[in-house]
C-alpha positions as CSV (number, residue, x, y, z in Angstrom):
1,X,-71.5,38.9,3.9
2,X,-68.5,41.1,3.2
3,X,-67.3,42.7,5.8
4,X,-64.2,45.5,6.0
5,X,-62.0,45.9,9.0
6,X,-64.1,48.9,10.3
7,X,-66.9,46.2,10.1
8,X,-64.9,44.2,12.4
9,X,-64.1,47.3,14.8
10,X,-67.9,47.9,15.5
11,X,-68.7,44.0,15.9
12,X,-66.2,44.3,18.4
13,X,-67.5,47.0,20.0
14,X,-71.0,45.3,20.1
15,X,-69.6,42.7,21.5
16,X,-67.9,44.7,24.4
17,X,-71.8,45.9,24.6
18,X,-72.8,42.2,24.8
19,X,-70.6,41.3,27.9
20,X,-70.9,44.2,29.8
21,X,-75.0,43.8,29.8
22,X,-74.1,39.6,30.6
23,X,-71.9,40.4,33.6
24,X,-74.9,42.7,35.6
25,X,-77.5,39.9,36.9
26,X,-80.9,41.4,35.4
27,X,-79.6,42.8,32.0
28,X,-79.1,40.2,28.8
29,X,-76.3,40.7,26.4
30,X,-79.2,39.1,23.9
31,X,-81.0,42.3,24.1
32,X,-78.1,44.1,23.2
33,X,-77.8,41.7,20.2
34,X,-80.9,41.8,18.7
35,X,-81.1,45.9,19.3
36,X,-78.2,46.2,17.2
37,X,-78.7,44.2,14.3
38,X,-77.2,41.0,14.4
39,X,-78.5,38.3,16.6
40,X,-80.0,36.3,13.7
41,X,-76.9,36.4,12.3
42,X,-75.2,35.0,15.3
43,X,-77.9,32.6,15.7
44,X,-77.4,31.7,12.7
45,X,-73.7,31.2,12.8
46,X,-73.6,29.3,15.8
47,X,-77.1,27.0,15.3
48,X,-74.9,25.9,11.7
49,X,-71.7,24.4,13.8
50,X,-71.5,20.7,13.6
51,X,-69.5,18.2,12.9
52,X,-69.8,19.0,8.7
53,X,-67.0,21.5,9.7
54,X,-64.7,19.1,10.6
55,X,-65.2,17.4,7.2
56,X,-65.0,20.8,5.4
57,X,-61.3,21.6,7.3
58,X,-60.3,18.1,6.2
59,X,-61.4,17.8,2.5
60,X,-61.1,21.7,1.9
61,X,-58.7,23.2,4.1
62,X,-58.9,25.9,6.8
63,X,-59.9,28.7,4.7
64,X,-62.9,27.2,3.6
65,X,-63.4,25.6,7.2
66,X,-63.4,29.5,8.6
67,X,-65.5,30.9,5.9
68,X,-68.3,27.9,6.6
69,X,-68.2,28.8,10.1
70,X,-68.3,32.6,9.4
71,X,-65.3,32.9,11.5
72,X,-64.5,36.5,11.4
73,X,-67.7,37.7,12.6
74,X,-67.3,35.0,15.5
75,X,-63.7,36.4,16.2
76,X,-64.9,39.7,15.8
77,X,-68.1,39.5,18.2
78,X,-66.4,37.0,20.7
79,X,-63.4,39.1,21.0
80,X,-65.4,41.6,22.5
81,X,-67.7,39.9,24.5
82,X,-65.1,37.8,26.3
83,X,-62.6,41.1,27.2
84,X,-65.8,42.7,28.4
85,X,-67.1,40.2,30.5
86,X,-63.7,39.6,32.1
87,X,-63.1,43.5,32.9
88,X,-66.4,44.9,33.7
89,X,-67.6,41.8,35.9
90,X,-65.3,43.4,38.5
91,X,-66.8,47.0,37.7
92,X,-70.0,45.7,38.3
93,X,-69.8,44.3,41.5
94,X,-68.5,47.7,42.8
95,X,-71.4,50.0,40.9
96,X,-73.9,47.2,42.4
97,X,-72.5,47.6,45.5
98,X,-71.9,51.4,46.0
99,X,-74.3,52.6,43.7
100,X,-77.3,50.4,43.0
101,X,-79.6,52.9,42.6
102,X,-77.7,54.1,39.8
103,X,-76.5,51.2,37.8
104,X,-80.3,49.6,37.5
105,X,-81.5,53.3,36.5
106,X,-79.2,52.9,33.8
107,X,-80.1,49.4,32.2
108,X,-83.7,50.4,33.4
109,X,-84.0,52.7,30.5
110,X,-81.7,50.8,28.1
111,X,-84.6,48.4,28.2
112,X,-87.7,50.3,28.0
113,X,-86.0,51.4,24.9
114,X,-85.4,47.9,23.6
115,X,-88.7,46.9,23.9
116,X,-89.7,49.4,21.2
117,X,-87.0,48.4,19.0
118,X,-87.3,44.7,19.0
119,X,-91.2,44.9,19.3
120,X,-91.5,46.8,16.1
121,X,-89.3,44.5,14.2
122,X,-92.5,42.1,14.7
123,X,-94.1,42.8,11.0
124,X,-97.6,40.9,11.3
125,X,-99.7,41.1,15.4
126,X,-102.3,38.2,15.4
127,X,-104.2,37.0,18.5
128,X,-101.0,34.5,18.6
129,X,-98.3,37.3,18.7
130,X,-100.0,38.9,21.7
131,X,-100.4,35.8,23.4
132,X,-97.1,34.6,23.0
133,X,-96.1,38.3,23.9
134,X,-98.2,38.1,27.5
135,X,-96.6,34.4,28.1
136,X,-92.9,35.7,27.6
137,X,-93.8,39.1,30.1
138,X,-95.1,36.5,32.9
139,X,-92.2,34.1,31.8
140,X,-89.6,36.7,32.9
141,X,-91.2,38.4,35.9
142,X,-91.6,35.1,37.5
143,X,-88.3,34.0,36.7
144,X,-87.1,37.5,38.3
145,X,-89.1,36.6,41.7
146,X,-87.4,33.7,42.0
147,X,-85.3,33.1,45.4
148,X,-81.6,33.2,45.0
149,X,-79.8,30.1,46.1
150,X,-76.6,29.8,48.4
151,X,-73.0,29.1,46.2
152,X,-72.6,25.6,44.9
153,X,-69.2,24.7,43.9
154,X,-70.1,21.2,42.7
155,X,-68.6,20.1,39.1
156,X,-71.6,18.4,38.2
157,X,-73.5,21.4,39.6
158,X,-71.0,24.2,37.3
159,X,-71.1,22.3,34.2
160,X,-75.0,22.7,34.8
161,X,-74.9,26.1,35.6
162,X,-73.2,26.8,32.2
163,X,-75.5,25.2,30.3
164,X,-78.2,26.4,31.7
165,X,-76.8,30.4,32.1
166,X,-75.6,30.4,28.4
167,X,-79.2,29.5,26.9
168,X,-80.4,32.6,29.3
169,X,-77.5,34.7,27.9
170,X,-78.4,34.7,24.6
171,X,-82.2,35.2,24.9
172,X,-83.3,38.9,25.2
173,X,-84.5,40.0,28.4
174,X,-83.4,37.0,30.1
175,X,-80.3,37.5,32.2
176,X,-77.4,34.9,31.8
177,X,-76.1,36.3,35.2
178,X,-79.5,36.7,37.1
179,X,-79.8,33.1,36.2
180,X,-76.0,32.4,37.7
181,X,-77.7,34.5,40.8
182,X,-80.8,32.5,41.2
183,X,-78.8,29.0,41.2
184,X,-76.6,30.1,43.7
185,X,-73.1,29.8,40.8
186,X,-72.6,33.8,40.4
187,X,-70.1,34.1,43.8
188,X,-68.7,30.9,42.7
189,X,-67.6,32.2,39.1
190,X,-67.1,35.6,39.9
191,X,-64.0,34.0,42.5
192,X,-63.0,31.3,40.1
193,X,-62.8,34.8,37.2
194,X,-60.6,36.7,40.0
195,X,-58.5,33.8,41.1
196,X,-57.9,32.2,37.7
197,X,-59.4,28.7,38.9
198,X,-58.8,27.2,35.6
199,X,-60.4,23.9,36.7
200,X,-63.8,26.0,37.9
201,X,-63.5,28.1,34.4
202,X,-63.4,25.1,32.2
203,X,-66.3,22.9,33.5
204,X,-67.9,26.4,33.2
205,X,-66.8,27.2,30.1
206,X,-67.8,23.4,28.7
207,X,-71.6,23.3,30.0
208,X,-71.5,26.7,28.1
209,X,-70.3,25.6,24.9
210,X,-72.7,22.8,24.6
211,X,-75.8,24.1,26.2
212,X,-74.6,27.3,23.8
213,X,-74.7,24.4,20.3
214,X,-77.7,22.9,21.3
215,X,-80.2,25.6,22.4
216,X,-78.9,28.0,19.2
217,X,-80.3,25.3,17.1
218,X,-83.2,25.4,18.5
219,X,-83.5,29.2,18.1
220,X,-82.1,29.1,14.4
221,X,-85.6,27.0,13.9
222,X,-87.9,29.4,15.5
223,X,-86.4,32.2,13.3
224,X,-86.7,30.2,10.3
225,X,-90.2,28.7,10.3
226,X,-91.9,31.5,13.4
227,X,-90.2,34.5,12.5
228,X,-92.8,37.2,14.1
229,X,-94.1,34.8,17.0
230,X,-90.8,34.3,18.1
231,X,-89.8,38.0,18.1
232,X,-93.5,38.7,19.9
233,X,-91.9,36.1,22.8
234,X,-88.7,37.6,23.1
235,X,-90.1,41.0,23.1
236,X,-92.2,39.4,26.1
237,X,-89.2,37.9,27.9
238,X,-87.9,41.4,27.3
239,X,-90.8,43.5,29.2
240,X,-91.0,40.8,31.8
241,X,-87.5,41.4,33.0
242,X,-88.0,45.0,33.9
243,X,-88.7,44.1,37.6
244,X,-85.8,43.0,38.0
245,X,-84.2,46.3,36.9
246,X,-86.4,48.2,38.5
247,X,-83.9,50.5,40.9
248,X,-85.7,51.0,44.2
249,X,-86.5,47.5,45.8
250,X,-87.1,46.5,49.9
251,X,-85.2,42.9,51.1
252,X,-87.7,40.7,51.7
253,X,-85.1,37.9,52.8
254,X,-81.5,37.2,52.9
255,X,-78.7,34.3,53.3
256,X,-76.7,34.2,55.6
257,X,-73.4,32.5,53.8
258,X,-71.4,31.7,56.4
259,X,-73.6,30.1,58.8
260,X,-76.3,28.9,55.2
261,X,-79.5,30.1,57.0
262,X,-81.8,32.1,55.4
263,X,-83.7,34.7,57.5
264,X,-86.2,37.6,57.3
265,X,-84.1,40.9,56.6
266,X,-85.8,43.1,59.5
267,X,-84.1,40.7,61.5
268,X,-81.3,41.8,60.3
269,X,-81.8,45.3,59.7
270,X,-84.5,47.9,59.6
271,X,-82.9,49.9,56.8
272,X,-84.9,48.2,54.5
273,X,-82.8,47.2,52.1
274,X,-79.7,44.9,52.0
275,X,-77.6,47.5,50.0
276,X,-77.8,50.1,52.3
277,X,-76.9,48.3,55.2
278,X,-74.1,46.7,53.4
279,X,-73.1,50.3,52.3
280,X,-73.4,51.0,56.1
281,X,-71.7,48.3,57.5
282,X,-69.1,47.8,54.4
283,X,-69.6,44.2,54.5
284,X,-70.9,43.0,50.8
285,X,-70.1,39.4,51.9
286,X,-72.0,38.4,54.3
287,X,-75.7,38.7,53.6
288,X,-76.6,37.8,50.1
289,X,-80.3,38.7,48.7
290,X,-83.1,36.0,48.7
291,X,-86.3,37.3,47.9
292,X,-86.7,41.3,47.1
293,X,-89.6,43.2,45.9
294,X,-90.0,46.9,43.8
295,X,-90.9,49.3,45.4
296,X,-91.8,53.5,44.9
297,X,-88.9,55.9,45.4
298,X,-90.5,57.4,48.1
299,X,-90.7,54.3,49.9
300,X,-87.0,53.6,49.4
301,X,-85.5,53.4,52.9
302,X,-82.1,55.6,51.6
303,X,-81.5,58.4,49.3
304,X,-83.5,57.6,46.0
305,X,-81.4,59.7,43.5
306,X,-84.0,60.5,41.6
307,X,-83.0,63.3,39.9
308,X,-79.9,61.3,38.8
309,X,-81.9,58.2,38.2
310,X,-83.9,59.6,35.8
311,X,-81.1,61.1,33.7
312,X,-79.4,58.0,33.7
313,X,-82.3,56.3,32.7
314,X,-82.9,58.8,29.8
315,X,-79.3,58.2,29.2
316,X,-79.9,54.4,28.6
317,X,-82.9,54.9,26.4
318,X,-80.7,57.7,24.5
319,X,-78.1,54.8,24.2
320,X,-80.2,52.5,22.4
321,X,-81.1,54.7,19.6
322,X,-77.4,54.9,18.6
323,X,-76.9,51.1,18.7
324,X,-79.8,51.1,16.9
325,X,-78.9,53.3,14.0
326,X,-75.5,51.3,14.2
327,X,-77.2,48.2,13.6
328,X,-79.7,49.7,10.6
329,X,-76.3,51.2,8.9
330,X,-74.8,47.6,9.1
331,X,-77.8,46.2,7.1
């Protein structure tokens, strides 16, 4: 695919896109992908990464190496993702923490959009699409009721972790960070980010790359020989993760990190909800969420912002639209 340098820019900017949705645990950066018109592509790109590349740079040289690999749309895309991740991880863990309400509103809306856009690209419903559509929804939501564990700095443990948050990462509606969350490694590579524990980073990094290789395959596949069934799953994974976005939740339970016990939060607090009385007692370290549940607005134990909620989930729909044009312009 030709491509000119403005080409490049909005990859780029996608890509930005991409790693801000990966660093807020709930939100996929693959939704963002598939939205805006290229996750087959990048699929594609990465599924066809083997050793045949080595071969080609050998026999051929590096040009013909890069253009095998489609290496300016990896550049591009990766570019962005990578300077995203790094900046807003840090602006994420201050909106989550100061303005929860807010930042889930947001992404609450940026998804109910995307399940119209990626649901419609399904061309053919059948009894199989709908089922395979229902399996992905309960998929997600159970995935997104899931207990959180405590950190876990273990090597074998990270290179795990990796693996298993990159596969998540690049499936719509399945959160690469939630997934980081529920396995207890988010803290852990959130400090190694803001320390620059290169050690940490690369066992990360290296369970990434090869649980990124393999699962991509694996995907490329689906594509290929289930095009609309696999679109009807995603689109399910997709609507299943909406709880976890959902903006107004009680704490159920909570971890206790410096002492490891886990305990019911009104023994803690009767605020409700662990953000508030983190908010109240500014102390985000302490008490880390286990098990939470949606709940109304009018239940919400603090100030439900819902006039602002809902114009920032209108915004976030809005949003969607204009990534989606972007992505129908590219084709």
């Amino acid at each position: 695919m030709q491509r000119q340098l403005k080409d490049y820019i909005v990859l780029s900017l996608k890509g930005v896109a991409m790693g801000a949705a990966d660093a807020v645990p709930g939100v996929s950066g693959g939704t963002i992908a598939l939205i805006s018109g290229i996750y087959e592509e990048l699929i594609g790109t990465i599924g066809a990464v083997n050793f045949s590349l080595l071969k080609t740079l050998k026999n051929q040289g590096f040009k013909a190496f890069w253009q095998q690999l489609n290496g300016n749309f990896l550049l591009a895309l990766l570019s962005g993702i990578a300077v995203s991740f790094v900046l807003f991880m840090r602006l994420a863990k201050y909106l989550l923490e100061q303005h929860p309400v807010l930042i889930w509103s947001f992404f609450f809306g940026l998804i109910i959009a995307s399940i119209y856009f990626v649901g419609k690209q399904i061309k053919k419903w059948n009894v199989l699409n709908v089922f395979l559509l229902i399996i992905g929804a309960i998929a997600a939501y159970y995935i997104t009721t899931l207990p959180s564990m405590g950190a876990n700095s273990n090597p074998f443990f990270l290179f795990f972790a990796g693996a298993l948050a990159i596969c998540a990462m690049i499936l719509p509606g399945i959160s690469g960070s939630f997934i980081l969350v529920i396995l207890g490694a988010y803290k852990t590579l959130s400090d190694a980010l803001h320390d620059f524990d290169l050690k940490k980073i690369i066992i990360f990094m290296t369970g990434a790359v090869i649980g990124l290789l393999s699962f991509s395959k694996v995907l490329k596949w689906l594509f290929k020989n289930y095009h609309n069934p696999t679109l009807a799953l995603l689109t399910g994974f997709i609507i299943g993760s909406l709880n976890k976005v959902w903006p107004w939740k009680k704490t159920i339970s909570v971890l206790n990190e410096t002492t490891g016990e886990v305990a019911n939060f009104i023994e803690v607090s009767d605020v409700g909800t662990l953000s508030i009385f983190q908010q109240q007692t500014n102390d985000f370290e302490t008490y880390k969420t286990v098990i939470e549940e949606s709940i109304s607005p009018f239940s919400y134990a603090g100030n439900p912002q819902l006039l602002w909620a809902i114009l920032l989930m209108v915004f976030g729909f809005l949003l969607i639209f204009i990534l989606e044009q972007i992505g129908t312009k590219q084709d």
